[in-house]
N, C-alpha and C positions, 0 to 999 in steps of 0.2 A: 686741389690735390690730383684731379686726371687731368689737368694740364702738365703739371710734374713728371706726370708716370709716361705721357703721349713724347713731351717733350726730351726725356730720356731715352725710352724705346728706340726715337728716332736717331737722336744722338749712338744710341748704340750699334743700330743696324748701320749707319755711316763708319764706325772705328771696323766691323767687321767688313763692310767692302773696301776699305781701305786696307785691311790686311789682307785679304783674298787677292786684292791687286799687286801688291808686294811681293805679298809669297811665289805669284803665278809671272811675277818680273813684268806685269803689263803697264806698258807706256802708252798713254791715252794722251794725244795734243790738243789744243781747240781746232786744229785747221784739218783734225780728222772729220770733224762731224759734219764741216761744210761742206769737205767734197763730195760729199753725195745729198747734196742737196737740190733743190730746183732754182733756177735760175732767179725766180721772185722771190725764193728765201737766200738766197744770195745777196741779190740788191737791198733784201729789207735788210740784212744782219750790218752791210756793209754803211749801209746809209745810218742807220744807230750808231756805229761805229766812229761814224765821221761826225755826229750831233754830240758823243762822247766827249769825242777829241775837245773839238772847237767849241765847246759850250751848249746849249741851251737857245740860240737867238734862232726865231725862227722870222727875221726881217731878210735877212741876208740869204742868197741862195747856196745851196748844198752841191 
C-alpha cells in the first residue's frame, strides 16, 4: 500500500512539472544539458551513446 501512495506522489509531482513547463512555454532539449558540461562527461555520454547505437559488443573498438 506505501508503494502505491510513493508511486503515485511521484507520478503526480511529474504531471505538475510538466504543466508548470507548459504553462511557463519552457523548451528543454537533451543537447541543453551537455553543453555545460565537462569534457569527461562529454566523452562518457557520448561513448554510451555510440554503445546505444551499435549494440552491446564490447570485442569491437568504440
Amino acid at each position: 500500500m506505501v508503494w502505491l501512495i510513493i508511486i503515485l506522489s511521484l507520478l503526480g509531482f511529474g504531471a505538475l512539472v510538466d504543466y508548470i513547463a507548459k504553462k511557463r512555454s519552457l523548451n528543454v532539449g537533451s543537447d541543453d544539458g551537455i553543453k555545460n558540461a565537462s569534457y569527461s562527461e562529454q566523452v562518457y555520454v557520448e561513448s554510451g551513446l555510440h554503445q546505444m547505437k551499435h549494440g552491446n559488443d564490447t570485442d569491437g573498438p568504440i
